[in-house]
MARFI-504198 format. One record per residue (C-alpha): residue number from 0; residue in three letters; x, y, z. Coordinates in pm, 1 decimal, m for minus. Layout:
<node><nr>NUM</nr><rest>ala</rest><px>X</px><py>Y</py><pz>Z</pz></node>
...
This chain:
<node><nr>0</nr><rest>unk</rest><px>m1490.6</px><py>1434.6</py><pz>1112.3</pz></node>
<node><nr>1</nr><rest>unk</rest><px>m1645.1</px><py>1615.3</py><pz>852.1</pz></node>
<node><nr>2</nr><rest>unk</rest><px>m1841.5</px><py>1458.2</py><pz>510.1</pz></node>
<node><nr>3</nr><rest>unk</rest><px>m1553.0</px><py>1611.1</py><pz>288.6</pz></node>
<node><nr>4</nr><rest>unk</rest><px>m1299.2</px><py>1515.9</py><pz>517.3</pz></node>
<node><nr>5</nr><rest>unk</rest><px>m1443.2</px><py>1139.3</py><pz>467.7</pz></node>
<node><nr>6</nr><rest>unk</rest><px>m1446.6</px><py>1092.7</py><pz>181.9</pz></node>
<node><nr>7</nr><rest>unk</rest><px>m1161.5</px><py>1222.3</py><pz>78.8</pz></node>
<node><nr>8</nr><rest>unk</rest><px>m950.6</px><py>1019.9</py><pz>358.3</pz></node>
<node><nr>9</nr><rest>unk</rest><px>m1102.4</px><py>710.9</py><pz>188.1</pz></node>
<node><nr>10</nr><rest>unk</rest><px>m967.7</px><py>854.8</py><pz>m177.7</pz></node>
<node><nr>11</nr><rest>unk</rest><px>m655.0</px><py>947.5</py><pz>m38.2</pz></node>
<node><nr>12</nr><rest>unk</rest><px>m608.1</px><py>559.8</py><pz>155.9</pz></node>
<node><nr>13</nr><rest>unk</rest><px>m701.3</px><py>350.2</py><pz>m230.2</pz></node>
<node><nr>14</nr><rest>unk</rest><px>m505.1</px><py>613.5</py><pz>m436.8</pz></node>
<node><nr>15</nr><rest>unk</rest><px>m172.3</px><py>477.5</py><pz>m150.2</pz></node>
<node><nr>16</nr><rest>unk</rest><px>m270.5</px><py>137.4</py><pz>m201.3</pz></node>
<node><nr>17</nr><rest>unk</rest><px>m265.4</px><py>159.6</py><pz>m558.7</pz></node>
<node><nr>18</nr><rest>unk</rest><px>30.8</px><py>367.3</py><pz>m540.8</pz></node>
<node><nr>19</nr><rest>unk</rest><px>194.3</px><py>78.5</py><pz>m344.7</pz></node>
<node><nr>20</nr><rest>unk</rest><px>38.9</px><py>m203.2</py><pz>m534.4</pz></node>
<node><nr>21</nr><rest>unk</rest><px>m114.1</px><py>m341.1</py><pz>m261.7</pz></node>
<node><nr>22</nr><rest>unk</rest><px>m467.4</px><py>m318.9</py><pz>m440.8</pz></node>
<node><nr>23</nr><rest>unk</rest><px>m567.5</px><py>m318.5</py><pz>m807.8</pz></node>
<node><nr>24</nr><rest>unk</rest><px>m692.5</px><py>16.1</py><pz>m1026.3</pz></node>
<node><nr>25</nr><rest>unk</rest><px>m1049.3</px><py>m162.5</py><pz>m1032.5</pz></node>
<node><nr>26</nr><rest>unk</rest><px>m1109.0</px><py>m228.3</py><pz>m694.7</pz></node>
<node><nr>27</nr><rest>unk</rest><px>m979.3</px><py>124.4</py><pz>m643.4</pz></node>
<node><nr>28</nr><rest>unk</rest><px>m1257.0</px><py>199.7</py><pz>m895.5</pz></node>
<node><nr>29</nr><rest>unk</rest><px>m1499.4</px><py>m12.5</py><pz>m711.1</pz></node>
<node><nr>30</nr><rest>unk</rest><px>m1425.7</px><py>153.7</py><pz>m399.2</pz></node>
<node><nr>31</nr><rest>unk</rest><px>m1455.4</px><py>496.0</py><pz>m502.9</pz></node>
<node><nr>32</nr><rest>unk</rest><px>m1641.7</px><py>703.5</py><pz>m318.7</pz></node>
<node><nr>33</nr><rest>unk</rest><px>m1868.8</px><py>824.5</py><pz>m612.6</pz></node>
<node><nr>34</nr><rest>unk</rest><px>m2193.1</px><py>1099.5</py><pz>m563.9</pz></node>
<node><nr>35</nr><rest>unk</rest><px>m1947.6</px><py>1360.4</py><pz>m371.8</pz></node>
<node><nr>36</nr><rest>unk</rest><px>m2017.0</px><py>1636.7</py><pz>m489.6</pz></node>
<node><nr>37</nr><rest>unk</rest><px>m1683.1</px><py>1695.7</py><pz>m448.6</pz></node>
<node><nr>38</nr><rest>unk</rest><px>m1518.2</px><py>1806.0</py><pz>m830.5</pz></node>
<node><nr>39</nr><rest>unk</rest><px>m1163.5</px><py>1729.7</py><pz>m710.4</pz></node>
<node><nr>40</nr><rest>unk</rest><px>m1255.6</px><py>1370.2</py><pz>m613.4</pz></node>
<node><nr>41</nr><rest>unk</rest><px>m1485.4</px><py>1321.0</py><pz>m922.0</pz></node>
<node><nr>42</nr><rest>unk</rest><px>m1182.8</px><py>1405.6</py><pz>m1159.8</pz></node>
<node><nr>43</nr><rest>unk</rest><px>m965.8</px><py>1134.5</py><pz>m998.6</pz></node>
<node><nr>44</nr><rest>unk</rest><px>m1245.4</px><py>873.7</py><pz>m1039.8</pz></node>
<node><nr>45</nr><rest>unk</rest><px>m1230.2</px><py>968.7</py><pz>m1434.9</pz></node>
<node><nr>46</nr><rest>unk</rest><px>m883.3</px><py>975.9</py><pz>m1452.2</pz></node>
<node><nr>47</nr><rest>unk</rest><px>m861.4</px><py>636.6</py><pz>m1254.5</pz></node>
<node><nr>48</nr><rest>unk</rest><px>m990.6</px><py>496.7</py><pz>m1572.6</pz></node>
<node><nr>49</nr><rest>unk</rest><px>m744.2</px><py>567.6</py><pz>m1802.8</pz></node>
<node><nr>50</nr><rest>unk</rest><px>m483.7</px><py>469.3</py><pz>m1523.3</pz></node>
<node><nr>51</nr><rest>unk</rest><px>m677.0</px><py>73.6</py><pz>m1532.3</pz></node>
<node><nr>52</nr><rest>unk</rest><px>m666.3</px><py>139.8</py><pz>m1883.4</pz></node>
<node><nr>53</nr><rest>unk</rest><px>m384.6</px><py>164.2</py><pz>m1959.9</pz></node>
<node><nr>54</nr><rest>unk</rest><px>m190.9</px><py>m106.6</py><pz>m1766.8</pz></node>
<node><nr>55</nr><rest>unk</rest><px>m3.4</px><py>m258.5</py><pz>m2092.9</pz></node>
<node><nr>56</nr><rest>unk</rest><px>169.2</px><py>69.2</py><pz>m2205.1</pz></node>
<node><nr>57</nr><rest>unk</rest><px>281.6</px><py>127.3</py><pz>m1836.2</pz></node>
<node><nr>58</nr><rest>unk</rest><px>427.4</px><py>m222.0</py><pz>m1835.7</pz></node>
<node><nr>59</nr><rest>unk</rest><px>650.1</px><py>m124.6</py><pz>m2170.9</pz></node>
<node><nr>60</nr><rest>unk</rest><px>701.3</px><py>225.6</py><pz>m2090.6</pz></node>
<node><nr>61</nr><rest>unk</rest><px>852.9</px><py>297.4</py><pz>m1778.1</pz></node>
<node><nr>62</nr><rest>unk</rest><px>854.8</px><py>655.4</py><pz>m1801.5</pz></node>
<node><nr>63</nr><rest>unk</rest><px>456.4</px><py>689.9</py><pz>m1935.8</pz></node>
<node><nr>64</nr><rest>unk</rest><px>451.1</px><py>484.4</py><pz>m1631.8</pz></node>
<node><nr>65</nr><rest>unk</rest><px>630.8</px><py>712.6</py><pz>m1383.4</pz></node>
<node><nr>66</nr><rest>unk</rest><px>439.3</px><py>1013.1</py><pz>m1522.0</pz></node>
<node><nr>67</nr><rest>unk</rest><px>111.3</px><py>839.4</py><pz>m1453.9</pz></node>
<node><nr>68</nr><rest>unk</rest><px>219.7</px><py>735.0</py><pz>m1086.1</pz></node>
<node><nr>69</nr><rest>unk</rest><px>388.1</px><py>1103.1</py><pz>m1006.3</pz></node>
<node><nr>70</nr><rest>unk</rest><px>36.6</px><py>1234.3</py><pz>m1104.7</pz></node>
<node><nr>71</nr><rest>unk</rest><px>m158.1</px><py>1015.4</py><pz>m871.9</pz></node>
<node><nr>72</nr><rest>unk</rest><px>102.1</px><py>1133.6</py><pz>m611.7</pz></node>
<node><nr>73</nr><rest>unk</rest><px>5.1</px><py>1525.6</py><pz>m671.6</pz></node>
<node><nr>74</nr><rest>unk</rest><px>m363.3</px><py>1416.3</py><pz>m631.4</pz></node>
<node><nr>75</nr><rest>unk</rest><px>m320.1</px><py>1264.9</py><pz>m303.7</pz></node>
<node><nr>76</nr><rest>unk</rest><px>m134.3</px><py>1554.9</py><pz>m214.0</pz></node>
<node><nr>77</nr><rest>unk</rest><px>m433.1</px><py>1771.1</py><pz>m323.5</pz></node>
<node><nr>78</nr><rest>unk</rest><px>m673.2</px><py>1580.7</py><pz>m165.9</pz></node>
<node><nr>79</nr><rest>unk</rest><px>m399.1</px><py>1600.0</py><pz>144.6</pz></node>
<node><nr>80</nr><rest>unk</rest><px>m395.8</px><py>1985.6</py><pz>151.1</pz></node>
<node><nr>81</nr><rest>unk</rest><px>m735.7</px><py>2021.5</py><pz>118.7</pz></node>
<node><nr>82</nr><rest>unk</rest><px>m924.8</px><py>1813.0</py><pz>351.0</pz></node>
């Protein structure tokens, strides 16, 4: 298997387990594969931030919420298509 296709595999297997809250946005965070050189994977990592981040307004916004989920979703698509 290729580098890229590594590393993004690993990417695509946290952003599922976050997805299915079976792991937490910071160990997702800790986990991240991080010196890529890949831009796709490095704009998740920021974005993973603001997802830890911003925990309270998901938990009293259920639509903020389900935007914030759906776009995780298209990134592991991306990452899915492009590996």
């Amino acid at each position: 298997m290729s580098e890229l296709k590594d590393h993004r595999s690993i990417c695509v297997k946290l952003l599922q387990d976050l997805l299915n809250q079976q792991t937490t946005a910071q160990k997702v965070i800790d986990d991240w594969p991080i010196r890529t050189g890949d831009a796709l994977v490095d704009n998740i990592y920021s974005l993973l931030f603001h997802y830890r981040d911003d925990e309270d307004i998901r938990s009293k916004d259920s639509r903020y919420a389900a935007w914030q989920e759906d776009e995780l979703r298209k990134y592991v698509e991306l990452l899915l298509q492009q590996r």
